[in-house]
TIDREN-345699 format. One line per field, with one value per residue: residue number from 1; residue in three letters; chain; z, x, y of N, C-alpha, C in turn. Coordinates in steps of 0.2 Angstrom, whole numbers. Example, Ala and Ser with C-alpha at 12.3 -4.5 7.8 and 13.67 -1.06 7.14 Angstrom:
TIDREN-345699
num = (1:2)
residu = (ALA:SER)
chaine = (A:A)
n_zz = (39:35)
n_xx = (66:64)
n_yy = (-28:-11)
ca_zz = (39:36)
ca_xx = (62:68)
ca_yy = (-22:-5)
c_zz = (39:39)
c_xx = (66:64)
c_yy = (-16:0)
end
This chain:
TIDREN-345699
num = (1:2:3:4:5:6:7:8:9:10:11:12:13:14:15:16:17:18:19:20:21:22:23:24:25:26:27:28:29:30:31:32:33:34:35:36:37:38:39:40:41:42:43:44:45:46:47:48:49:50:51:52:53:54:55:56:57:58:59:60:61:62:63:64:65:66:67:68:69:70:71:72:73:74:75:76:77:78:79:80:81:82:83:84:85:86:87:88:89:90:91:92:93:94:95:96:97:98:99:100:101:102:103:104:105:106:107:108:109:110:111:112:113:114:115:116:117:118:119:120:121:122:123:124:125:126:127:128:129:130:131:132:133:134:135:136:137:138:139:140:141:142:143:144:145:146:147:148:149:150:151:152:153:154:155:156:157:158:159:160:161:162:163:164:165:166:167:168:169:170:171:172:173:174:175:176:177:178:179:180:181:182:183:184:185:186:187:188:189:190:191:192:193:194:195:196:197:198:199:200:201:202:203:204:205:206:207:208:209:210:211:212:213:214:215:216:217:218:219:220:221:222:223:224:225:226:227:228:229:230:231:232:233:234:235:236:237:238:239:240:241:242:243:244:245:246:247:248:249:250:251:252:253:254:255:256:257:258:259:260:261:262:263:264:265:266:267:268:269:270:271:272:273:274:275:276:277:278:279:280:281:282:283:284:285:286:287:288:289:290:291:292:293:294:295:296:297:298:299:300:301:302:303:304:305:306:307:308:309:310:311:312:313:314:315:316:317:318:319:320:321:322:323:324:325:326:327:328:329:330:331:332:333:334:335:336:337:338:339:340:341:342:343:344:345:346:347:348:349:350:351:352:353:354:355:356:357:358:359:360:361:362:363:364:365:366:367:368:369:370:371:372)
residu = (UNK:UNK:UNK:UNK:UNK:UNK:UNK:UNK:UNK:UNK:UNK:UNK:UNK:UNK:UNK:UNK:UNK:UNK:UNK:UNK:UNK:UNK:UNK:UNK:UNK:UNK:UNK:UNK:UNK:UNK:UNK:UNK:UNK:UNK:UNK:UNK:UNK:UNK:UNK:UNK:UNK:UNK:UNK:UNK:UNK:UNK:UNK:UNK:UNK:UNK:UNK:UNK:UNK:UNK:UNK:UNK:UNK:UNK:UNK:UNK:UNK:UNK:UNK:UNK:UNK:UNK:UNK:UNK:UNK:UNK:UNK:UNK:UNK:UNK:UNK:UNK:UNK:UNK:UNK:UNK:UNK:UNK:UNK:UNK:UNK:UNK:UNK:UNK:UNK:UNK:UNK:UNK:UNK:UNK:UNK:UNK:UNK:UNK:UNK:UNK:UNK:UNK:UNK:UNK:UNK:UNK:UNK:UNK:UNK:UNK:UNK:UNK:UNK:UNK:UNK:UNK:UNK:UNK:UNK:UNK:UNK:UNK:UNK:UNK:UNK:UNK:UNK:UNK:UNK:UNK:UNK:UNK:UNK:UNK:UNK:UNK:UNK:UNK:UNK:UNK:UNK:UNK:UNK:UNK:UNK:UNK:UNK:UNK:UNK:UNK:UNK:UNK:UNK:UNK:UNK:UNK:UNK:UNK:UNK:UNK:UNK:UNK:UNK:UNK:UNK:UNK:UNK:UNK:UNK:UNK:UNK:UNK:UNK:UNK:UNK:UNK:UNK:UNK:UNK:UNK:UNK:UNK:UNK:UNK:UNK:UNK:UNK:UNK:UNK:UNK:UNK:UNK:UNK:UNK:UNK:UNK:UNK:UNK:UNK:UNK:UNK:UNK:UNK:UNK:UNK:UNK:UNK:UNK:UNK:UNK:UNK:UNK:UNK:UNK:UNK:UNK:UNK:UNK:UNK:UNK:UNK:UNK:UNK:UNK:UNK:UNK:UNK:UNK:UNK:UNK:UNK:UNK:UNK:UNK:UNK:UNK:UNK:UNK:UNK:UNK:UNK:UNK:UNK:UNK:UNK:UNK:UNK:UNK:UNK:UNK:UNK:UNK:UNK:UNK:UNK:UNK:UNK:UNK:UNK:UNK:UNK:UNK:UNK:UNK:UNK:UNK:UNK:UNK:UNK:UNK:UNK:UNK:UNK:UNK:UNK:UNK:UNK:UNK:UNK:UNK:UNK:UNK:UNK:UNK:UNK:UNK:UNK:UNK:UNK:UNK:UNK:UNK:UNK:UNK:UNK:UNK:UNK:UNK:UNK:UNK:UNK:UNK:UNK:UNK:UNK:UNK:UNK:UNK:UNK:UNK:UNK:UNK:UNK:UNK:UNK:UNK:UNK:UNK:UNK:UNK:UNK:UNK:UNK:UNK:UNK:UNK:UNK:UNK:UNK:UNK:UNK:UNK:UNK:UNK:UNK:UNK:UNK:UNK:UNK:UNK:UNK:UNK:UNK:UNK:UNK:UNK:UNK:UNK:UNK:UNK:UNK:UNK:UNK:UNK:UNK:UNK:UNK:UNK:UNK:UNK:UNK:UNK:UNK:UNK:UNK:UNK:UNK:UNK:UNK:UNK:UNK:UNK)
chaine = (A:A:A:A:A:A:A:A:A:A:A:A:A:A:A:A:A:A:A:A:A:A:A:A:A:A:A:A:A:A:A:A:A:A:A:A:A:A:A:A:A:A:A:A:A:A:A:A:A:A:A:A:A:A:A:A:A:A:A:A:A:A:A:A:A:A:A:A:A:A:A:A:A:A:A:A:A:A:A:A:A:A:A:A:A:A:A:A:A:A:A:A:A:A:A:A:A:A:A:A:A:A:A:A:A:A:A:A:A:A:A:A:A:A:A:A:A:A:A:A:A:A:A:A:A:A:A:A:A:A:A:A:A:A:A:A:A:A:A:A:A:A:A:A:A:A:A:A:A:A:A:A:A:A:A:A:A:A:A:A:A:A:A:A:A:A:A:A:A:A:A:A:A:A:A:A:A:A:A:A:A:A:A:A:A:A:A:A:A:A:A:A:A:A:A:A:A:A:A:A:A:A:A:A:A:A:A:A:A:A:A:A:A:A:A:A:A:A:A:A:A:A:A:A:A:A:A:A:A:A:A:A:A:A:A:A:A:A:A:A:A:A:A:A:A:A:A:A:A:A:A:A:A:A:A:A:A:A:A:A:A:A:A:A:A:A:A:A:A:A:A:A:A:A:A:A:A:A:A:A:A:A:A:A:A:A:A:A:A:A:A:A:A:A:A:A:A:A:A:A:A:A:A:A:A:A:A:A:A:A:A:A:A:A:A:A:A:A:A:A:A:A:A:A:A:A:A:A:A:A:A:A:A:A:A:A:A:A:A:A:A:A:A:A:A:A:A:A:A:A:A:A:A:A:A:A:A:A:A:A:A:A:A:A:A:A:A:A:A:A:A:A)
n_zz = (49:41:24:8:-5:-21:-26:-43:-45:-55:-55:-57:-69:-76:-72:-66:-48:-35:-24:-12:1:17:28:42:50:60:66:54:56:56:64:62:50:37:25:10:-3:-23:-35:-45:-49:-45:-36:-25:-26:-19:-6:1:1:7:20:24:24:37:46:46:53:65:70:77:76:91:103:108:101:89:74:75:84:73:63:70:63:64:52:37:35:50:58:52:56:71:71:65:74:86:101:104:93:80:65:48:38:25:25:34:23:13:22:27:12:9:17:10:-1:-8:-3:9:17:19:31:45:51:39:29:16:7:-6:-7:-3:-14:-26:-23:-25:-38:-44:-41:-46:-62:-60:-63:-53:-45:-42:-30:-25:-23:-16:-3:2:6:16:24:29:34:47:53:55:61:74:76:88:101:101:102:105:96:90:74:63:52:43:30:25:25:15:3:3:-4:-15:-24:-24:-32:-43:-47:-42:-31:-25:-22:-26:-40:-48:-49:-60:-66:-70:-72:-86:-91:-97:-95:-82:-81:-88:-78:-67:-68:-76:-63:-56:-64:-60:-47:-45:-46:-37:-22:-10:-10:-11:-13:-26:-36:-28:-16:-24:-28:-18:-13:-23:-17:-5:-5:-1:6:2:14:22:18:21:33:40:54:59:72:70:62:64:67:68:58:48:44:47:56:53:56:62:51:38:43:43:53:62:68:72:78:74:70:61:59:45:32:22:12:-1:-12:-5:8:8:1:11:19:13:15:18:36:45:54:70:65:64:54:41:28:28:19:11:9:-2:-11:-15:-22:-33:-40:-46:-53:-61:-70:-73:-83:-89:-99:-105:-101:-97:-85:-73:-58:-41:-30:-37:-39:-26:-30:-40:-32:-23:-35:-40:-29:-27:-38:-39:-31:-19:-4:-4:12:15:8:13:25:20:14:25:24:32:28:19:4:1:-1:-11:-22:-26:-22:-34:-50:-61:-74:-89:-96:-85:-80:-91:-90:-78:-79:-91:-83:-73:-80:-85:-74:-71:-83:-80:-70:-77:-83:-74)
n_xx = (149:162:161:164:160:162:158:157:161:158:166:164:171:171:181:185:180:183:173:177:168:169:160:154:141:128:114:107:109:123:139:151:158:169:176:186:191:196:209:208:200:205:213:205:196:208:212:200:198:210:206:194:200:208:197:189:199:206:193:183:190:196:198:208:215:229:228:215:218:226:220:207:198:186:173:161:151:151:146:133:128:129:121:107:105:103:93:84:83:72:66:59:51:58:69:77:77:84:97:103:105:117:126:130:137:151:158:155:166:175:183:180:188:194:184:180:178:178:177:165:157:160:155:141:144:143:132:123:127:123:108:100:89:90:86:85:99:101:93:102:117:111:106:117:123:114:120:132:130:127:137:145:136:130:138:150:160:173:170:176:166:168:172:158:151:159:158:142:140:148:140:128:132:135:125:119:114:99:81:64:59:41:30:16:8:-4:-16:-24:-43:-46:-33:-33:-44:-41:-28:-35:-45:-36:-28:-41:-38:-27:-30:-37:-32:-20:-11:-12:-22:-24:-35:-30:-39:-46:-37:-30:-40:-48:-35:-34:-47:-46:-33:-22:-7:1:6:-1:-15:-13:-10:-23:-35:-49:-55:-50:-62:-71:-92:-101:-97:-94:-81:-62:-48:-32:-14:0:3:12:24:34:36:33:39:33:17:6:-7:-23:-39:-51:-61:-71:-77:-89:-90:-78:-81:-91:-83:-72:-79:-86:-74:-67:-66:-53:-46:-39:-31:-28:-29:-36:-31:-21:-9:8:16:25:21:8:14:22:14:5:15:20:6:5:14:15:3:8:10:17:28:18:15:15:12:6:-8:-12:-10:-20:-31:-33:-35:-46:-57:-54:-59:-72:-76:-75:-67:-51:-47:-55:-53:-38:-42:-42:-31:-22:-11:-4:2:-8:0:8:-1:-9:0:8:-1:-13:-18:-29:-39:-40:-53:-60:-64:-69:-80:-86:-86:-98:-108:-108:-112:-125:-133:-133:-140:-149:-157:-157:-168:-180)
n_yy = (-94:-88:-76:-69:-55:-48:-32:-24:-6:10:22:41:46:36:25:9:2:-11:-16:-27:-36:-44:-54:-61:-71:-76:-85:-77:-62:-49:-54:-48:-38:-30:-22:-17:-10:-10:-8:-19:-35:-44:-42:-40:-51:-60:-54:-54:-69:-73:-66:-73:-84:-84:-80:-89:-98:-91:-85:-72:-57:-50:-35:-37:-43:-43:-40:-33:-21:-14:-14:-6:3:16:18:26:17:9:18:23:11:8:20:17:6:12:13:26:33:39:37:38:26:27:34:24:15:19:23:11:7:16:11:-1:5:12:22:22:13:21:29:36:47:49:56:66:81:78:64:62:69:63:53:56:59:48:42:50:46:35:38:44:56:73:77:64:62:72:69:56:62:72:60:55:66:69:55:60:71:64:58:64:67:54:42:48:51:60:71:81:91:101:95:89:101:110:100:99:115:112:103:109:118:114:108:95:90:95:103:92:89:97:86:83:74:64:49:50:47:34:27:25:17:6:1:-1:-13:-21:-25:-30:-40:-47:-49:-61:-72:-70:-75:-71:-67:-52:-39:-30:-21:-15:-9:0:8:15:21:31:37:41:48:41:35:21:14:19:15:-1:-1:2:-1:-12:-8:6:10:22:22:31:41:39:36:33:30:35:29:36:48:52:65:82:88:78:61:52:44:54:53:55:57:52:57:43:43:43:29:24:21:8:1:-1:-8:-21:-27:-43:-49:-58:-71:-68:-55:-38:-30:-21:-23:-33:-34:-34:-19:-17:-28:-23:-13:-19:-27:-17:-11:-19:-22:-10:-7:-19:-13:-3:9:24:31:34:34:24:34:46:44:49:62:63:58:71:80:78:78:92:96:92:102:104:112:120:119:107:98:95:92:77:73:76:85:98:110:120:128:119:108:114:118:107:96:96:96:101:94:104:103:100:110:119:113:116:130:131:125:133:148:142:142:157:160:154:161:175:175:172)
ca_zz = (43:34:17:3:-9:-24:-30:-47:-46:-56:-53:-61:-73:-79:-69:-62:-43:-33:-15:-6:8:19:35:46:51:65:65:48:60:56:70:59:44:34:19:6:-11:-26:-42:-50:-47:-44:-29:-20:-22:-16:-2:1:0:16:24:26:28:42:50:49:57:69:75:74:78:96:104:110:94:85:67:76:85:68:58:72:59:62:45:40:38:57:61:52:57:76:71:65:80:92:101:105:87:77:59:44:34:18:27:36:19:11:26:24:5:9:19:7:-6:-7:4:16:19:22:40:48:52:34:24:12:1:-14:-6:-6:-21:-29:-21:-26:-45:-45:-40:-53:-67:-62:-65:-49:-47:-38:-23:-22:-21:-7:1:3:8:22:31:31:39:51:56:56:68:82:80:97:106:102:102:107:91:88:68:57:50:40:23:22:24:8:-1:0:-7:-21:-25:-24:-39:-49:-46:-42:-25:-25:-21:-28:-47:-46:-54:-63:-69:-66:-75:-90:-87:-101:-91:-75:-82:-90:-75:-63:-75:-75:-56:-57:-65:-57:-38:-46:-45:-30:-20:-3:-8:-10:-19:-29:-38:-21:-14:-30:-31:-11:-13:-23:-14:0:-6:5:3:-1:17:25:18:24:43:43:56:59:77:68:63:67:62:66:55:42:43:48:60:49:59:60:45:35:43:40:60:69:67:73:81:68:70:59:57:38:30:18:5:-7:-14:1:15:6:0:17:23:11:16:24:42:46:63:72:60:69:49:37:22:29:14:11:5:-8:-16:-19:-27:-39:-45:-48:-58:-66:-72:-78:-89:-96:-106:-111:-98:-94:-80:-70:-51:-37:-26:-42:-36:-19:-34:-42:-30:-20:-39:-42:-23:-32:-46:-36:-29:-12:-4:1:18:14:5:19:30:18:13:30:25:37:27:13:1:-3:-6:-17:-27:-26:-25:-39:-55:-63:-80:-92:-98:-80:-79:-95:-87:-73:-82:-92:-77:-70:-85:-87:-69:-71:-86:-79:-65:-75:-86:-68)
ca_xx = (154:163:161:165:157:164:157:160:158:163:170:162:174:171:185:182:183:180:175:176:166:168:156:152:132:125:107:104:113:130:141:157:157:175:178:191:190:203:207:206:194:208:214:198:195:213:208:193:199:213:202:189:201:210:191:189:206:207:190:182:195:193:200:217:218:233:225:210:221:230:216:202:197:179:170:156:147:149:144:127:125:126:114:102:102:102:85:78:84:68:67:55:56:63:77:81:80:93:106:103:108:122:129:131:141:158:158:151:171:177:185:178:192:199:179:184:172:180:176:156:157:162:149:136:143:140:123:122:128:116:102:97:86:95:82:89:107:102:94:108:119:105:104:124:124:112:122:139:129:126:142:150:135:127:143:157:167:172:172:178:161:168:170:152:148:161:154:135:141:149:135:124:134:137:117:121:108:93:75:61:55:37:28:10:5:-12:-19:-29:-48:-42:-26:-36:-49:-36:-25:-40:-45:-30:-27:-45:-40:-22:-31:-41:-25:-19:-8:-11:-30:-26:-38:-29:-41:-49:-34:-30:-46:-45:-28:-37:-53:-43:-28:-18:-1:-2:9:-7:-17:-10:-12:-28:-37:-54:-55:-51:-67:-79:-96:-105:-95:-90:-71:-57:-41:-25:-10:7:3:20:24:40:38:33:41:28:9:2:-16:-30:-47:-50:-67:-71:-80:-92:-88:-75:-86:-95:-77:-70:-85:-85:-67:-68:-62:-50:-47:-33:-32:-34:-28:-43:-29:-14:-4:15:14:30:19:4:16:26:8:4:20:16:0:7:21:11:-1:14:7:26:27:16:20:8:11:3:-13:-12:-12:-24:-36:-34:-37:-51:-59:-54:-64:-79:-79:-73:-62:-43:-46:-59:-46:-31:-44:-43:-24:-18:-7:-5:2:-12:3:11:-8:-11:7:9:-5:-17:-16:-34:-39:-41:-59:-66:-63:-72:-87:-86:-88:-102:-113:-110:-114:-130:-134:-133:-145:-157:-156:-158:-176:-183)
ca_yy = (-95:-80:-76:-64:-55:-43:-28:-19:0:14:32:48:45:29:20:5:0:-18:-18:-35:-36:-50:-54:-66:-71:-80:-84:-71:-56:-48:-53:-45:-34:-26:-20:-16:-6:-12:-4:-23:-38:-51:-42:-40:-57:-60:-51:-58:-75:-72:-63:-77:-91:-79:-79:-98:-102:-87:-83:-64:-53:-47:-30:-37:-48:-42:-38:-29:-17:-12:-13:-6:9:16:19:27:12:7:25:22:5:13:23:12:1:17:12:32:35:36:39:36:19:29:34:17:12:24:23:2:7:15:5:-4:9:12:26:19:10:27:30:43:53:52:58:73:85:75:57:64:72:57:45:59:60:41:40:53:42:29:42:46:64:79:75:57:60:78:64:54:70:75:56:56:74:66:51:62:75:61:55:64:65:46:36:50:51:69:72:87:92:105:92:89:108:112:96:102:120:112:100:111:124:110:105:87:88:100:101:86:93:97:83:86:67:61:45:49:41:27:25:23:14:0:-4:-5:-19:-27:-26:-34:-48:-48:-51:-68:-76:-69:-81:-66:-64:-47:-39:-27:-16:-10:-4:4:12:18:24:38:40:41:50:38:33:13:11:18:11:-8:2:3:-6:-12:-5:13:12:27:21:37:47:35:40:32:34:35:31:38:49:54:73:82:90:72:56:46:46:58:48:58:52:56:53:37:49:41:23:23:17:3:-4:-5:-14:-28:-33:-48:-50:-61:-74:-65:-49:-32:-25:-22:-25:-34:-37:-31:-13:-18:-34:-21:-8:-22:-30:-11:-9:-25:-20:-6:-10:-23:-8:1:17:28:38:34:32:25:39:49:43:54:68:61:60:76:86:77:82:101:96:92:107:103:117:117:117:101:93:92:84:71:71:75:91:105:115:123:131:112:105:119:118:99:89:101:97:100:93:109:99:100:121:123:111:121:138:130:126:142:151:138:140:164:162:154:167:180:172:174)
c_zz = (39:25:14:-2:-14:-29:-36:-46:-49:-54:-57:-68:-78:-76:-66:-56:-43:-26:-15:-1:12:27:36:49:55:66:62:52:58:63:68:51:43:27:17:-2:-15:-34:-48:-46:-44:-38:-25:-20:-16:-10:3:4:8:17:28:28:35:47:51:52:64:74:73:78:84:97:105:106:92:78:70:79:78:64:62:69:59:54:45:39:44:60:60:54:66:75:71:69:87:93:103:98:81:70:55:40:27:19:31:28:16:17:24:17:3:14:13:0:-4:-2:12:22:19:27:41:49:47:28:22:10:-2:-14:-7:-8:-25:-30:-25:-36:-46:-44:-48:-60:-67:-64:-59:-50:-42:-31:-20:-16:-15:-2:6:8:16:28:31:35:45:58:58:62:72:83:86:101:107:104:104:103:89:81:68:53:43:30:22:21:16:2:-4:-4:-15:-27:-29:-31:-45:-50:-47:-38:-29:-24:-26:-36:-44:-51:-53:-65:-66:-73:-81:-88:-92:-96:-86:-76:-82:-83:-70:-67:-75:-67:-54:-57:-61:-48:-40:-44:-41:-24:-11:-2:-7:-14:-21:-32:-34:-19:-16:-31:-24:-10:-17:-19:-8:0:-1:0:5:10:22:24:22:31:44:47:56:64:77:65:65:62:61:60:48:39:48:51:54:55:57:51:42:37:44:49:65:65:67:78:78:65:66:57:50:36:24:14:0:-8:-8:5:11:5:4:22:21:11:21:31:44:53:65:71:62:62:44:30:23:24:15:7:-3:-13:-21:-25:-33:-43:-48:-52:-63:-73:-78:-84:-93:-100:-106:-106:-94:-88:-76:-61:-46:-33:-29:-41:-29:-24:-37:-39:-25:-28:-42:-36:-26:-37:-45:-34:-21:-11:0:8:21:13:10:24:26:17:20:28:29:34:20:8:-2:-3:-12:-23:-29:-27:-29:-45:-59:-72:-84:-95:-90:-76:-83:-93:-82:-77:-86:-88:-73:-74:-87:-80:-69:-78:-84:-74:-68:-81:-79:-66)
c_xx = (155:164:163:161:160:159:157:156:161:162:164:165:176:175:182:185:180:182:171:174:166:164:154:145:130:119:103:107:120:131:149:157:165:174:184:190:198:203:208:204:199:212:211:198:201:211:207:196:203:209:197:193:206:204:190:195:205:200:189:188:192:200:210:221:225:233:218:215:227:224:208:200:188:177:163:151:147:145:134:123:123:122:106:98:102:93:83:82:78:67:60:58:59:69:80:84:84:100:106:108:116:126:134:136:146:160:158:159:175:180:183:182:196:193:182:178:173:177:168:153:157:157:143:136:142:134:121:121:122:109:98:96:91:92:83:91:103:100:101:113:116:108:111:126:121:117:128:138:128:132:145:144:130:134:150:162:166:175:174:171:162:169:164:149:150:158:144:135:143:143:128:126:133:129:116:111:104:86:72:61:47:33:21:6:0:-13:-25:-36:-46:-38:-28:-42:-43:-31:-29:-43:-40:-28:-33:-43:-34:-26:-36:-36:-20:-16:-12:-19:-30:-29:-37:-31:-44:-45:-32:-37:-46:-40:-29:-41:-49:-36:-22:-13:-3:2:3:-13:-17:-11:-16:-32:-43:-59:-56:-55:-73:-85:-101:-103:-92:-84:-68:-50:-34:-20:-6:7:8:18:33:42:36:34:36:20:7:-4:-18:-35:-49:-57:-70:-80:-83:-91:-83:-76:-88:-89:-73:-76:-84:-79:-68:-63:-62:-48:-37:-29:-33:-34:-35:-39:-22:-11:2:13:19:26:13:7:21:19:8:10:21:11:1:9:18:5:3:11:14:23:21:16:12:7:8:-2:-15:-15:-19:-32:-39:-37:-43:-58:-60:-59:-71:-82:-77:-67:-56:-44:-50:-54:-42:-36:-44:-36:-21:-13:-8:-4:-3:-6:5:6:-8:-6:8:4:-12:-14:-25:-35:-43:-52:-63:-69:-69:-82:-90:-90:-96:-110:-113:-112:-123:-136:-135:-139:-152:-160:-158:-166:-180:-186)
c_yy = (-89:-80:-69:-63:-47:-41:-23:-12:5:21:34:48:38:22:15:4:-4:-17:-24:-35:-46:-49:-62:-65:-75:-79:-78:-64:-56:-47:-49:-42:-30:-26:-16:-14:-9:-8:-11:-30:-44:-49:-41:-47:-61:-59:-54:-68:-77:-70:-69:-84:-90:-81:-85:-99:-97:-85:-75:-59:-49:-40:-31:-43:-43:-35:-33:-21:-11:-11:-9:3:8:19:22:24:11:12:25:16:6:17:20:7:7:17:21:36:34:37:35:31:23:30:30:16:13:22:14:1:9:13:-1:-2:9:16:26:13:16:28:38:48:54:56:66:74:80:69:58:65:68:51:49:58:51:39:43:51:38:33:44:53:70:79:69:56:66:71:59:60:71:68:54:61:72:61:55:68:72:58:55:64:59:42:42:49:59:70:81:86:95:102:91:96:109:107:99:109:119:109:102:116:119:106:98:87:95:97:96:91:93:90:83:81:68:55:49:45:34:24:21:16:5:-4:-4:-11:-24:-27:-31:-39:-51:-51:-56:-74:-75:-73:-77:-68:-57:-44:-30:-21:-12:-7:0:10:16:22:32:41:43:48:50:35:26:11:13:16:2:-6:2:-3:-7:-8:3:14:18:24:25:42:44:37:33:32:30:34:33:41:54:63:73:82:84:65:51:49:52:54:55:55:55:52:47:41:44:32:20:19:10:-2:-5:-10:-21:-32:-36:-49:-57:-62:-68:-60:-44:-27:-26:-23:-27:-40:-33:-26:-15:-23:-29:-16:-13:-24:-21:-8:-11:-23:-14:-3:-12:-18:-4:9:19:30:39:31:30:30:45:49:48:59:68:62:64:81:81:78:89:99:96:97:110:111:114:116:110:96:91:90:80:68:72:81:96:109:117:123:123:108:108:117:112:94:93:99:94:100:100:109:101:110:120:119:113:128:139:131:131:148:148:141:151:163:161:159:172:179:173:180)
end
């Protein structure tokens, strides 16, 4: 059955547009997908409306239709949607999820052989507006260059490159895109104390039985990302060495199979033990990584704690390994970094109070030395 659906968007400039998308769906699957941009809401639906009763009376428009031949305009949504289903095309889920995203922007109804700087430019200063960070929108930018560089040799369409080249120049002067910010957060012990506590009480009532303040507490010890954590299995166990096989752990230079065995450090071990194994089960925490990280945004709203992100935790618990004493090359076998210089620069951020209790004991620890 085909439907419609319109979307308000506006320009950079405040303007508004309305793109209609109309698609047809057989068993939850698009077997047809168009779209149409308008500069007012009443001719989108217009639109929209023939379009879909078009599609009931007529059927999906095939090659030697009529309206297909006049209307067969590749876009750069089709472009990324062959992408996404290109099976030796492997990607990280962050960037599935981005091109998925766009897809679904205006841009994304673009034809490929009409993309300009200015239509890029444009999609960028809109992200913009919403508030997205300069590392975002480059995002964005990057897994569109992606898709536009396989176009001639995945699918055999030969683009003009040279709009995205002069788009990322400008982009880049007007500092739309650019690299991440560094960020330096770490929970206070309060902070940390507080929404373990409230994750506490939050996994008593737990529909999954996940139990929330474990993972949360691991996600430090560990300095695991919450999606590796939810991979671990029972199987990756080492029991002589009381560590762990991480799979597939996020690297820039390997897609996938990036196994490390990482040590389950202190409190660690004993918290993977007492999870109960489950019939049929090979995960020692198989819950949805997106349910663990809403309760944990939950949690954290409700005490009023800003700016604090779960992947803050990774930081968190790589500078308090530094704090222990541990060294950076001790450290990246626990985070999985290869490179030493972005441990050092990025996941470091030690509390000023643990320096001067350092310098104490080192001071505590030369006098007694020289009473000797």
């Amino acid at each position: 059955m085909a439907y419609y659906t319109v979307e308000k968007r506006l320009r950079s400039d405040g303007t508004p547009r309305y793109r209609c998308t109309v698609g047809v769906k057989e068993n939850g699957v698009y077997v047809h997908r168009e779209s149409k941009t308008f500069s007012k809401q009443t001719l989108a639906k217009s639109w929209g409306a023939k379009r879909v009763a078009y599609l009931e009376e007529h059927g999906i428009p095939t090659e030697d239709c009529e309206f297909a031949k006049k209307d067969k305009i590749i876009t750069l949504g089709d472009a990324i949607s062959k992408y996404l289903e290109h099976p030796e095309v492997i990607m990280q889920r962050s960037k599935r999820e981005t091109l998925n995203q766009l897809m679904r922007s205006e841009v994304s109804s673009t034809p490929l052989d009409s993309i300009t700087a200015k239509a890029l430019i444009e999609h960028c200063q809109y992200r913009k507006s919403l508030g997205r960070s300069p590392k975002t929108i480059s995002n964005d930018i990057s897994f569109i260059s992606s898709v536009l560089s396989a176009a001639r040799p995945l699918f055999g369409i030969s683009l003009n490159l040279q709009p995205l080249d002069e788009a990322k120049v400008w982009l880049n002067q007007l500092r739309i895109i650019g690299p991440s910010q560094r960020r330096t957060r770490r929970p206070t012990r309060e902070e940390f104390e507080l929404i373990l506590n409230g994750l506490r009480e939050k996994a008593k009532n737990a529909y999954s039985g996940a139990p929330f303040h474990e993972i949360f507490l691991l996600s430090v010890l560990c300095c695991a990302r919450i999606g590796e954590i939810c991979r671990l299995r029972w199987d990756d166990i080492d029991e002589k060495q009381k560590a762990v096989l991480v799979r597939d752990r996020k690297d820039p230079r390997k897609k996938e199979g990036n196994h490390m065995l990482i040590p389950l450090l202190g409190e660690a071990w004993d918290l993977v033990q007492r999870q109960p194994r489950k019939e049929k089960e090979d995960r020692i925490f198989p819950f949805r990584e997106r349910s663990i990280t809403q309760s944990y945004r939950e949690v954290r709203d409700s005490l009023g704690i800003e700016d604090l992100r779960y992947h803050d935790l990774r930081r968190e618990g790589a500078s308090r390994l530094f704090e222990a004493g541990f060294s950076i090359e001790e450290v990246a076998q626990v985070t999985g970094h290869r490179s030493l210089d972005t441990l050092w620069q990025v996941y470091t951020q030690l509390f000023p109070k643990t320096l001067h209790d350092k310098f104490e004991h080192l001071q505590q620890v030369k006098n007694q030395k020289n009473t000797i």
